[in-house]
N, C-alpha and C positions, 0 to 999 in steps of 0.2 A: 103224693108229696104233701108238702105242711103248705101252709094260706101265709105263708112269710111276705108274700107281696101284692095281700087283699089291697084292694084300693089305690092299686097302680094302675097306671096307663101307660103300656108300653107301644109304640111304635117298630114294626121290626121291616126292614128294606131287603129284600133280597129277591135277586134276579133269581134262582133255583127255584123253581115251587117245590120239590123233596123239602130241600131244606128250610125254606119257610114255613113248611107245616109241620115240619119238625121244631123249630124254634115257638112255633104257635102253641102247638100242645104241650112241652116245656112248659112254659111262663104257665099257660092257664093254669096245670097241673097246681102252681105255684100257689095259684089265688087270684094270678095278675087278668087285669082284662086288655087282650092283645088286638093291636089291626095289625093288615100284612099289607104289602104292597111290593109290586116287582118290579119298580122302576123308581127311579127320581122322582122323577114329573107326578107321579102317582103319591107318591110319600107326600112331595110338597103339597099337591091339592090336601089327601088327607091332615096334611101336617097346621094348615090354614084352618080348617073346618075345624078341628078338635084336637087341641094340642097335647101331646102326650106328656106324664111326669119324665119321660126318658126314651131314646130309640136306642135300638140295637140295628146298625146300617153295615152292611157286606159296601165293601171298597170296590169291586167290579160289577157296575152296573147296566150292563148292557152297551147302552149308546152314551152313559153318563159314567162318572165316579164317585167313589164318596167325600174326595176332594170339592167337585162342583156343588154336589149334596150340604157337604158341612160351612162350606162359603154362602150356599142360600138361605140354610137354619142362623146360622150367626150377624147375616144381613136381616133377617127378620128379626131375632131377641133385638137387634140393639133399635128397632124402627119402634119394637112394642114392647121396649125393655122390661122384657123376659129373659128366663136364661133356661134352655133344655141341654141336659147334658146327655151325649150322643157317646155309642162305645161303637167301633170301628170293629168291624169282623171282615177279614181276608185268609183265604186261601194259598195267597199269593205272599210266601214273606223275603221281603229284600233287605239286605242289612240295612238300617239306619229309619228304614218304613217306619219305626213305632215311635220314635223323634219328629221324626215328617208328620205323621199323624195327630201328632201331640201340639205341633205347631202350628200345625191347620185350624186347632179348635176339638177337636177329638179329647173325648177325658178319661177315654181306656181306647188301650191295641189290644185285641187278642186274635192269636189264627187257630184258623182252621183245621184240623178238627180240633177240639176242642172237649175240658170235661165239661158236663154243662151245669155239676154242681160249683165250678170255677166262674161259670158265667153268671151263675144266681149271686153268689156269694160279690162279684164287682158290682153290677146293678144295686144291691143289698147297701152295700160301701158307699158308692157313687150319689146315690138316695140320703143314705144319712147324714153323710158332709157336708151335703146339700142344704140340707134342713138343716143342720147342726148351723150351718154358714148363716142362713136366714131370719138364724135365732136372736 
């Protein structure tokens, strides 16, 4: 793939290891430089030590969710105002989930499966905004 997101820091959460190391070799493919972590709790420490430009977090996370997940990134920006913006990946889709999602603090729904030139392409979006917004 192209280097469309050299000098990213992606965080990606998901309880699957398949699919994290699939989400993993993705992004690098990309350019980007990825951590994985298969838990909440795991995200968060990583998420403390070295804060990603953006996560990509799965909504069922074992003994957690991305609910609890996205209530802890957004308690953290506003203690060390920052702001990361998080895209919610589920498997699981219930009507009304990607409003839910959006109102939690979430700044993309998408499920699962997924194309993952769709996924480049929000990340891509969600980045530029970003920085557009900062400007």
């Amino acid at each position: 793939m192209s280097s469309i997101l050299t000098n990213t820091t992606i965080l990606v959460v998901e309880d699957d290891q398949d699919t994290r190391e699939f989400l993993r070799t993705l992004l690098e493919d990309t350019g980007a430089n990825v951590s994985t972590a298969g838990s909440a709790e795991a995200a968060l420490a990583l998420y403390q030590l070295n804060p990603p430009d953006i996560i990509g977090s799965d909504m069922r996370l074992g003994s957690s969710d991305g609910y609890a997940f996205i209530t802890a990134i957004r308690e953290y920006n506003r203690e060390y105002r920052g702001f990361t913006p998080v895209i919610a990946l589920t498997g699981f889709v219930y009507p009304g989930d990607d409003d839910r999602a959006i109102a939690a603090g979430f700044n993309a729904y998408m499920s699962k499966p997924f194309n993952p030139e769709d996924l480049i392409s929000t990340i891509t979006r969600i980045l530029h905004e970003q920085r557009h917004d900062a400007a």
